[in-house]
N, C-alpha and C positions, 0 to 999 in steps of 0.2 A: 520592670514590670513584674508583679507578683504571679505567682505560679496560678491563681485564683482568676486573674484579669488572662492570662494566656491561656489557662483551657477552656475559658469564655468564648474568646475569639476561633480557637481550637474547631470548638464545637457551633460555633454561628456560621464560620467556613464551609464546613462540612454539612451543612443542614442547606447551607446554599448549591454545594454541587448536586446534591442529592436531588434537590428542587429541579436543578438543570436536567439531568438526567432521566427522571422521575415522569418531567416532562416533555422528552424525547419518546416516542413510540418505537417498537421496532420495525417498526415502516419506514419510520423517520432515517433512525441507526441506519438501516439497509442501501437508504438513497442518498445516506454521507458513504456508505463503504462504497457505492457504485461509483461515484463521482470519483473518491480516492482511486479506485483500477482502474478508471479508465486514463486519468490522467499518467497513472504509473506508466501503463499500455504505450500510452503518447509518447511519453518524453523519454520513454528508454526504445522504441523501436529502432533506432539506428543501431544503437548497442546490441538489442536483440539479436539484428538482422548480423550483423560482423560477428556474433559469438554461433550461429548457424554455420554459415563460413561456406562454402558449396558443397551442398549435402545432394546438387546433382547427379555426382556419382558415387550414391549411397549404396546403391547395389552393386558395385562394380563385381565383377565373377572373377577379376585375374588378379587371384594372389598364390603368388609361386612356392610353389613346392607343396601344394595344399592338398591332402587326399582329400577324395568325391566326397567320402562323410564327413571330415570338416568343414568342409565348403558348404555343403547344406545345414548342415547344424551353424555354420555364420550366417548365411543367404537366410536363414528361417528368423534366424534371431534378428537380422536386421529391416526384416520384412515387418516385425510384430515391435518396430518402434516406429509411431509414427512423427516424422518429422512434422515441423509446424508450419502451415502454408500461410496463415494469417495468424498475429496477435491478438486473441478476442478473451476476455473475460473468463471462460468456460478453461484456458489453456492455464490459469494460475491453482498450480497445487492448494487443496484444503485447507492444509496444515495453512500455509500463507495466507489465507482467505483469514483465517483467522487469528493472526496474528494482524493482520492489518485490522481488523475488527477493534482489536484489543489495543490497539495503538491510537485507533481514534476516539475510544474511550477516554484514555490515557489523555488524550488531547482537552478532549470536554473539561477531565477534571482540574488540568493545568490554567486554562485559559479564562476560565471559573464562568457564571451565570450571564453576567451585563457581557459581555463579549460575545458568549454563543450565541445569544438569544438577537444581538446584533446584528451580526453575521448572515443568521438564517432570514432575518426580517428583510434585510439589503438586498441580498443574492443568493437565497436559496440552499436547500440541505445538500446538491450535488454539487455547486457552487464552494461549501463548505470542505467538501472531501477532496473537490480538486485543488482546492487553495491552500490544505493540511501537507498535498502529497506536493507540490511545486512550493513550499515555504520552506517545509523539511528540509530539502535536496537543493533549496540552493540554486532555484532554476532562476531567478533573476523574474519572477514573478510570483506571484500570491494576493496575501491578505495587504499588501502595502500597497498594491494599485488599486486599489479603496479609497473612500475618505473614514472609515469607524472610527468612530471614538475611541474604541478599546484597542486599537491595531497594534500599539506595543504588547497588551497582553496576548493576541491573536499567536503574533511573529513569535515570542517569547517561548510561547507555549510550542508552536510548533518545531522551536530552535533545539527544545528541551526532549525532542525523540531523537533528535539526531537524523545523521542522512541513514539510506537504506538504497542501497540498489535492487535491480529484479536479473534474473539471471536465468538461464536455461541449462538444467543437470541432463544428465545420459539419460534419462529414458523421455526425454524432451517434455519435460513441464517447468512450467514457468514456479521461479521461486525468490522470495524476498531473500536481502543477504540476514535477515532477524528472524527469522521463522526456523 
């Protein structure tokens, strides 16, 4: 293939994703990343709930040997994190918000034009983010309990971010292992 015929294709590629993209609203973007955290939300709550661990006796007061002003200076500290009683949306650090963002981007431009626009016509932009976040990771469901045409490109594409888990750091917010 001459280098003439390849930045042909190069550039008809790219005028196609752009087309995808272009015409996605960020309305549109927003109710694919919703659909992506929620299913994250879903399919990692047992992991969440075990990496919690019994935060029952988060306050506990008897730790031995402890002067009164440590104890308070711990008690205070441990008072001003709050543990997580529910998994909801609102509990996934920024930073992550937007790396998932930026992942389903990533996705759009893998998967190319005739796929997404599939996709969204079939089952919907939240549809779309939850079948990115369960293809990625390998949940044993996604874009292949469909019938789309483009479903190898779907799968493909989503194969091509790789797995990502969600995880809860010390000061109890939720975080992607990519973020």
């Amino acid at each position: 293939m001459s280098n003439l015929k390849l930045k042909t294709l190069i550039k008809e590629e790219y005028y196609n994703l752009m087309e995808v993209e272009n015409s996605l609203s960020q309305d549109d973007l927003t109710e694919i990343l919703e659909g992506y955290l929620e299913a994250a939300l879903w399919t990692e709550e047992d992991n969440l709930k075990s990496q919690m661990g019994d935060d029952s006796n988060m306050y506990n007061d008897d730790e031995e040997g402890e002067s009164d002003i440590d104890k308070l200076i711990r008690l205070t500290s441990e008072f001003q994190r709050k543990p997580i009683m529910n998994f909801i949306v609102d509990n996934i650090d920024p930073d992550s918000k937007i790396q998932a963002y930026m992942d389903i981007k990533t996705f759009i431009t893998f998967a190319g034009r005739d796929a997404i626009v599939e996709a969204i016509e079939e089952n919907g932009l939240g549809k779309l983010g939850h079948d990115i976040w369960l293809t990625r990771n390998g949940h044993g469901a996604g874009f292949f309990d469909h019938s789309y045409e483009f479903e190898k490109n779907l799968m493909d594409a989503a194969h091509k971010l790789k797995s990502v888990d969600l995880y809860i750091t010390d000061d109890y917010k939720l975080v992607f292992s990519n973020a």
